[in-house]
C-alpha positions as CSV (number, residue, x, y, z in Angstrom):
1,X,-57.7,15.3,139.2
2,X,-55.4,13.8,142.1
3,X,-55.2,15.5,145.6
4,X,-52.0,15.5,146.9
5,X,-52.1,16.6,150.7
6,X,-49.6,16.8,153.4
7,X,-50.8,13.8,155.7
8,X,-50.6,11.4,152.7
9,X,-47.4,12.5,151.9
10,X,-46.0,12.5,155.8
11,X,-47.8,8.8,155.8
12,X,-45.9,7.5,152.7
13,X,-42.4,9.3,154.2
14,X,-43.0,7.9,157.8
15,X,-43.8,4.3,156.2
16,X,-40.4,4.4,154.3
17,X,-38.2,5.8,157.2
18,X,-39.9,2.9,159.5
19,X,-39.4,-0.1,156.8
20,X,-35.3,1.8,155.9
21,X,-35.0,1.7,159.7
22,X,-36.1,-2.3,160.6
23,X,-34.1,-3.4,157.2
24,X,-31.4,-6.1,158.9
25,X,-29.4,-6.4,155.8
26,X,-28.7,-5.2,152.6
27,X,-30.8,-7.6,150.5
28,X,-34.0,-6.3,152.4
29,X,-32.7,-2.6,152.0
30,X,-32.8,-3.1,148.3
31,X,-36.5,-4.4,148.4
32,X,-37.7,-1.5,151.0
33,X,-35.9,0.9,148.4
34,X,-38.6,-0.6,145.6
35,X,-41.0,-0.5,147.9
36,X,-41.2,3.0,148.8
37,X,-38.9,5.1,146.0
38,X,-39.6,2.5,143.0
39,X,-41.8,2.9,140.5
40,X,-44.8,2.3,142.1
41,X,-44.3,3.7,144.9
42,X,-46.9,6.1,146.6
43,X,-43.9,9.1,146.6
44,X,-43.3,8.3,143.2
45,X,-47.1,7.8,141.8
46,X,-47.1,11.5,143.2
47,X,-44.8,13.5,141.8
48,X,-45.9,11.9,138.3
49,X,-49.2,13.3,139.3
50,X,-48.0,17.0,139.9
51,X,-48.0,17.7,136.2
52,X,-52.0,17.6,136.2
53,X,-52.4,20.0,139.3
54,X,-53.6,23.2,139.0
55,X,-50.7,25.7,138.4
56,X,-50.9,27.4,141.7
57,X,-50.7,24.4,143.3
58,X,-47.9,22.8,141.4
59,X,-44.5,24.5,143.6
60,X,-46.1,23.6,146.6
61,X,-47.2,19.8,145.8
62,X,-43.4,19.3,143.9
63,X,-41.7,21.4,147.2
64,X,-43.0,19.0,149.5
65,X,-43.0,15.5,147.5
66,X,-39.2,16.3,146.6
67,X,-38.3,17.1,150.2
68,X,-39.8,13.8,151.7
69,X,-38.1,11.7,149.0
70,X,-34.6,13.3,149.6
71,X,-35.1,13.0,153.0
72,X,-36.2,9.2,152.2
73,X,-33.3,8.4,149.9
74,X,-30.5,10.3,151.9
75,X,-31.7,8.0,155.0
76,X,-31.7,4.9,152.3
77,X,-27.8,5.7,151.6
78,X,-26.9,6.0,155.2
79,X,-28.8,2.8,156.1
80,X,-26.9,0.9,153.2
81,X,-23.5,1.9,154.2
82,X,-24.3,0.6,157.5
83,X,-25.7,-2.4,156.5
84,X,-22.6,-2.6,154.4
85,X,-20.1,-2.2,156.7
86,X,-21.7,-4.7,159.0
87,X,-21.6,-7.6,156.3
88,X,-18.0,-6.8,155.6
89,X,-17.2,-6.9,158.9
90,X,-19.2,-10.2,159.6
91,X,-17.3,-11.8,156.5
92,X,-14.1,-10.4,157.8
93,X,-15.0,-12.7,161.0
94,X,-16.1,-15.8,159.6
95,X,-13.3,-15.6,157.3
96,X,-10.7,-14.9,159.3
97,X,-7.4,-16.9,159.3
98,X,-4.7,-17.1,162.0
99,X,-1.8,-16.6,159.8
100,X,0.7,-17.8,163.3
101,X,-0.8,-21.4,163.0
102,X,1.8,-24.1,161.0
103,X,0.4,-25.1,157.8
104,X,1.7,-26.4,154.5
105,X,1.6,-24.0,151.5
106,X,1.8,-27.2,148.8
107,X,0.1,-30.8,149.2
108,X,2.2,-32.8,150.6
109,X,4.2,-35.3,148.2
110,X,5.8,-38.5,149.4
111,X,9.4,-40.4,148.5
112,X,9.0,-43.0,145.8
113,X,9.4,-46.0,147.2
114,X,11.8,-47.7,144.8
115,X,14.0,-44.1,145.9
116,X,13.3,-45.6,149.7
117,X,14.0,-49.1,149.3
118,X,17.3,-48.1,147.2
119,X,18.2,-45.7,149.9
120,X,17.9,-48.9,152.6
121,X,19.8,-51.1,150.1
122,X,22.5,-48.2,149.6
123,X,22.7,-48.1,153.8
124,X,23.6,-52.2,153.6
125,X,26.3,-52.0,151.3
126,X,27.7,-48.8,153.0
127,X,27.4,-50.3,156.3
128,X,29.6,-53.7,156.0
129,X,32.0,-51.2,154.3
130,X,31.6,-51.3,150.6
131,X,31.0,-48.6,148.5
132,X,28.2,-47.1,146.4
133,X,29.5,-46.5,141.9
134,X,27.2,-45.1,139.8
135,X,27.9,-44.6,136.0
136,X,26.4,-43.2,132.4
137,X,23.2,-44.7,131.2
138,X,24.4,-44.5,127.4
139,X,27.0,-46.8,127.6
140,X,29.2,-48.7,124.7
141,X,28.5,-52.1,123.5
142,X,31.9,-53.2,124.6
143,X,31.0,-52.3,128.0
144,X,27.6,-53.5,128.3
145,X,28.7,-57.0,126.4
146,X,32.6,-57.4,125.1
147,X,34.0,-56.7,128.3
148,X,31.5,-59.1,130.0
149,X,31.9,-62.3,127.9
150,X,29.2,-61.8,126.2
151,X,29.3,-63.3,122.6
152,X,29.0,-61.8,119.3
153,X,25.8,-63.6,118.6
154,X,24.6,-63.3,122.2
155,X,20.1,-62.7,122.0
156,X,20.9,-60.2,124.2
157,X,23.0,-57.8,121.4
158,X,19.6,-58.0,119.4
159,X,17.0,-54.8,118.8
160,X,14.4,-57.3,120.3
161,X,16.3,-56.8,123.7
162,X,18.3,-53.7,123.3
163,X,17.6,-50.3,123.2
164,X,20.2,-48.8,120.4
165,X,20.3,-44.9,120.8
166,X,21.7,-44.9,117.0
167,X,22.0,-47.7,113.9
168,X,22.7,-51.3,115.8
169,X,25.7,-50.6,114.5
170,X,27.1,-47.3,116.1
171,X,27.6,-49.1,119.4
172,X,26.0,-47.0,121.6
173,X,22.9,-48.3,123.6
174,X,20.9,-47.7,126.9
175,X,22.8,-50.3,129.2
176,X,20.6,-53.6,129.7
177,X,22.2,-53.9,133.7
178,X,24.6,-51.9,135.6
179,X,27.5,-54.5,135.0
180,X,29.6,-51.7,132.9
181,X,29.7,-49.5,136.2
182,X,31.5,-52.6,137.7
183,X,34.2,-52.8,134.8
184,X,34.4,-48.9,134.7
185,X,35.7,-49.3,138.2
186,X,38.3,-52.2,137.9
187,X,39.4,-50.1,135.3
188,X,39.7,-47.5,136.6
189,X,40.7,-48.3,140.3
190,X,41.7,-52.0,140.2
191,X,41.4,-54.4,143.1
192,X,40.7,-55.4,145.9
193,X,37.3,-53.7,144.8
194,X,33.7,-53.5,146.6
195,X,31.1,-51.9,145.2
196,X,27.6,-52.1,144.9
197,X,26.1,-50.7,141.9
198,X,22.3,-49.2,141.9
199,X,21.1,-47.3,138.9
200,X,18.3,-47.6,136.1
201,X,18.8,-50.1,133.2
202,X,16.7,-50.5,129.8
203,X,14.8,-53.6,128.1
204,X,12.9,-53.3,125.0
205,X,10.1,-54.7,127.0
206,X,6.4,-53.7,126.9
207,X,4.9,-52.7,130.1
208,X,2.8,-54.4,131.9
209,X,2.6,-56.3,135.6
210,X,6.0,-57.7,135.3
211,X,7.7,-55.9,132.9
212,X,9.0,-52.1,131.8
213,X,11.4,-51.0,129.4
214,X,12.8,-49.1,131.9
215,X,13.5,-50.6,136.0
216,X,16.3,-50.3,138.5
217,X,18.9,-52.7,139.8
218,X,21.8,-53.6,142.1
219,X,24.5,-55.2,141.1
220,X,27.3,-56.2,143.2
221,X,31.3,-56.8,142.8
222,X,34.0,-57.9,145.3
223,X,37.2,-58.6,143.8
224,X,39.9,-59.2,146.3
225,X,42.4,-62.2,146.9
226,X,41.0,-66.1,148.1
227,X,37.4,-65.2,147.8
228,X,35.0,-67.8,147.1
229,X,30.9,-68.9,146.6
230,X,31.2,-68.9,150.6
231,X,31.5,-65.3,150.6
232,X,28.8,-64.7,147.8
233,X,26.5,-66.8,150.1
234,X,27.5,-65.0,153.4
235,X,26.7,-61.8,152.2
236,X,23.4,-62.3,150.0
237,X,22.3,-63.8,153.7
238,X,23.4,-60.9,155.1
239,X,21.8,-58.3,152.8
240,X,18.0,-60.7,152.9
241,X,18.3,-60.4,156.6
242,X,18.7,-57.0,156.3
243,X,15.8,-56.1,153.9
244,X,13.2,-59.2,154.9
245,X,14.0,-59.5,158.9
246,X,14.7,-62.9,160.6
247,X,17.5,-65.6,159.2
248,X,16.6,-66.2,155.9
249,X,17.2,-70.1,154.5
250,X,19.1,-69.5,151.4
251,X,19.7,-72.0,148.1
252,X,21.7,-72.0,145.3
253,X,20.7,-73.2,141.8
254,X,23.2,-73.8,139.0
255,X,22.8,-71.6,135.9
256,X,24.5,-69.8,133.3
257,X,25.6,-66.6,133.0
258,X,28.7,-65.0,130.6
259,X,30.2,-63.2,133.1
260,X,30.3,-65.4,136.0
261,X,31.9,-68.9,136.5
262,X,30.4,-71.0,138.3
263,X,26.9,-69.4,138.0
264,X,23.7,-69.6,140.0
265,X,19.9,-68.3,140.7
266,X,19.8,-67.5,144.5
267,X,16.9,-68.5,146.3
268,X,15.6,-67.9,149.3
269,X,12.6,-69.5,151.2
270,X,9.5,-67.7,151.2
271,X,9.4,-64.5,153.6
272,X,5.2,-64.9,153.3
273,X,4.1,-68.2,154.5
274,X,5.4,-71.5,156.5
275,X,8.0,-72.1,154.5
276,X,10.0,-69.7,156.1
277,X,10.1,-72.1,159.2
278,X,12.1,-74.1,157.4
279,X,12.7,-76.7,154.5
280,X,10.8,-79.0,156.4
281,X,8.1,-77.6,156.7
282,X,5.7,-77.1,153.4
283,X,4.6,-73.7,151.8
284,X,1.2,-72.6,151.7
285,X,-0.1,-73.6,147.9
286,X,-2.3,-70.6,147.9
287,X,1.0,-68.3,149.0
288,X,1.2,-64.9,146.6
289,X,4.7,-64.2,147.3
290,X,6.3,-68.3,146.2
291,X,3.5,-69.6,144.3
292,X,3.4,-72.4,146.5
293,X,6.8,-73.4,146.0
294,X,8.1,-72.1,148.9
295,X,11.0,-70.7,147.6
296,X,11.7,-67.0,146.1
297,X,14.1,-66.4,143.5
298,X,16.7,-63.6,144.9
299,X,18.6,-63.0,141.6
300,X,21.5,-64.2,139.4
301,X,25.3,-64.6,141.1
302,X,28.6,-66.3,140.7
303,X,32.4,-66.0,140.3
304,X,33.3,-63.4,138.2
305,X,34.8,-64.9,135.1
306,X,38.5,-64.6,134.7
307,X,38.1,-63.2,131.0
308,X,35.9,-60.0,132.4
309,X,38.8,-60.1,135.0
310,X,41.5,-59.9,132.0
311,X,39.4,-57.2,130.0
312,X,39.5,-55.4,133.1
313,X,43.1,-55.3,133.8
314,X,42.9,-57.4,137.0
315,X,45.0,-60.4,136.9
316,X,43.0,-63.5,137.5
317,X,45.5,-65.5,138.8
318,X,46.2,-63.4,141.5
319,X,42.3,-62.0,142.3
320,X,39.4,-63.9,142.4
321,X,35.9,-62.2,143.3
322,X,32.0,-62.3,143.2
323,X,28.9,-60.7,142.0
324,X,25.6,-60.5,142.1
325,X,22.4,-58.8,140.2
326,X,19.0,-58.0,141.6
327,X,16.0,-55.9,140.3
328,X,15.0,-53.4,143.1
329,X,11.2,-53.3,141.4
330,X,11.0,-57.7,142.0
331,X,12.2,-56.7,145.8
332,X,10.1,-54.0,146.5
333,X,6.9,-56.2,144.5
334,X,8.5,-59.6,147.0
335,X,9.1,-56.9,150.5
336,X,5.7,-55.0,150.5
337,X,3.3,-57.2,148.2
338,X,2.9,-54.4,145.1
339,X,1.7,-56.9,142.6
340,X,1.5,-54.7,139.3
341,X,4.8,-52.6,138.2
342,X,2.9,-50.4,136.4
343,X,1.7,-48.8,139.8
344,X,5.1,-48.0,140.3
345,X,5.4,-45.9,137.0
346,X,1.8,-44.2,136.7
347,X,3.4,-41.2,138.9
348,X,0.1,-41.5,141.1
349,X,1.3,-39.6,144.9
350,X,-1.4,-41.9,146.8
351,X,0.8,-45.1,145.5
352,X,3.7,-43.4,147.4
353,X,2.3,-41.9,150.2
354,X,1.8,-45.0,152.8
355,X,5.6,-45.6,152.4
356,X,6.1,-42.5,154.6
357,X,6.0,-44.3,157.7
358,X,8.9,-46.8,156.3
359,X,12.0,-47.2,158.8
């Protein structure tokens, strides 16, 4: 038969009340409260035991075991919500955060760089007093080809390089170049006429390094009286100068186009290597930027043809004027050495972010 006794009682309460006093946190609360109320606990191994005491001795025995536990657990509660407390406020600490300090609630994104580099080009135009047209990118065929010379059986008209939003033969397409914005605006306004014309055009093209279905170009148009190819040249100078730095050495190449005549490829010598000191002077043959040519194709110009002149209601025989075509993706691939367009489409922030510190 078990003895239960008032010193091994007082022991086992005294051992609890020491261990539920030298706990340091709640983790070693919970294992003192096993310890010394669990299961196997001396407390609890005794008041199991009371049920095999003698009767007169069972009030006494259950009296004095149930006081020393409650006394045991009461001090258990109290020490765990101050253990508590002091973790929260420890947390609290570590965790706080000034809420005066400047942050940014959103990661930080970053201007496209074809939106920068057609902002720059925008500033150009703007700043030797032209202005900026923009137009629809569903335009009519007439637009896109009738009104610029284009023939009936031009490869251009075909589904192989046009976009058709409907049947080939509704005659509505996504423009193939921003030239309709310039006959929109003779129409509409008549000369003299500057504009520069910046907007997105469609090819049926696959992507791929050099090629999207879907891009961005300039296109120029001064219309005004006694204007020549010396005024093309001056200001395509002008506008290299302005996006590559130094005095660029410029070349014109004859070529065809329907809406200009004479037509030409402008050139310029390459921005990259030692050609730019110069025809004299040879290119680098292992250059990125010309290929080792030492030359860099700007884009297709000319004088504007007197029939897109005449569809346009301006009367060639009393205007003459100029224009000129350039892809903004080519430029921004020639000014800052991106060698695949597809980086430019992939919507990737890190692609844009270095073109923050652009000025």
């Amino acid at each position: 038969m078990p003895v239960i006794d008032d010193a091994t009682i007082t022991v086992a309460i005294d051992a609890a009340l020491a261990a539920i006093a030298a706990a340091p946190d709640t983790a070693a609360l919970k294992q003192v409260r096993i310890e010394h109320v669990g299961d196997h606990s001396v407390l609890t191994a005794a008041n199991r035991a009371i049920k095999d005491l003698p009767k007169d001795q069972k009030a006494a025995a259950g009296k004095l075991i149930g006081q020393g536990k409650g006394r045991v657990q009461k001090e258990l509660a109290a020490r765990q919500n101050e253990l508590a407390a002091a973790e929260e406020e420890a947390a609290l600490a570590a965790e706080t955060v000034d809420v005066t300090l400047p942050t940014d609630l959103r990661s930080r994104g970053a201007t496209h760089p074809l939106t920068t580099l057609q902002d720059r080009i925008n500033d150009f135009f703007v700043g030797i007093g032209w202005e900026i047209a923009e137009g629809p990118e569903i335009e009519s065929a007439w637009l896109n080809f009738d009104a610029l010379n284009a023939d009936a059986e031009h490869p251009s008209r075909s589904l192989q390089d046009t976009l058709y939003v409907a049947p080939e033969n509704s005659g509505m397409l996504l423009r193939t170049q921003t030239s309709p914005v310039q006959i929109r605006a003779m129409i509409e306004r008549g000369a003299p006429l500057y504009i520069a014309c910046p907007g997105t055009v469609y090819r049926a093209d696959e992507i791929d390094a050099t090629h999207s279905p879907m891009f961005h170009q300039v296109e120029g148009l001064a219309i005004d009286k006694d204007l020549t190819m010396a005024n093309l040249v001056g200001t395509l100078d002008a506008f290299a100068a302005h996006l590559f730095g130094g005095q660029p050495i410029t070349r014109l190449r004859p070529n065809h186009f329907p809406f200009t005549e004479p037509s030409a490829e402008m050139d310029f010598r390459c921005f990259n290597c030692d050609a730019r000191l110069g025809v004299e002077h040879d290119a680098d043959p292992n250059c990125r930027v010309c290929g080792g040519t030492g030359w860099i194709e700007m884009g297709g110009c000319g004088m504007v043809h007197p029939s897109v002149l005449r569809a346009a209601g301006v009367d060639p025989e009393e205007y003459q004027g100029f224009a000129f075509g350039l892809g903004i993706e080519r430029l921004l691939m020639l000014r800052n050495g991106v060698s695949d367009m597809r980086d430019m489409v992939e919507g990737d922030v890190r692609f844009s972010q270095h073109y923050g510190t652009e000025i």
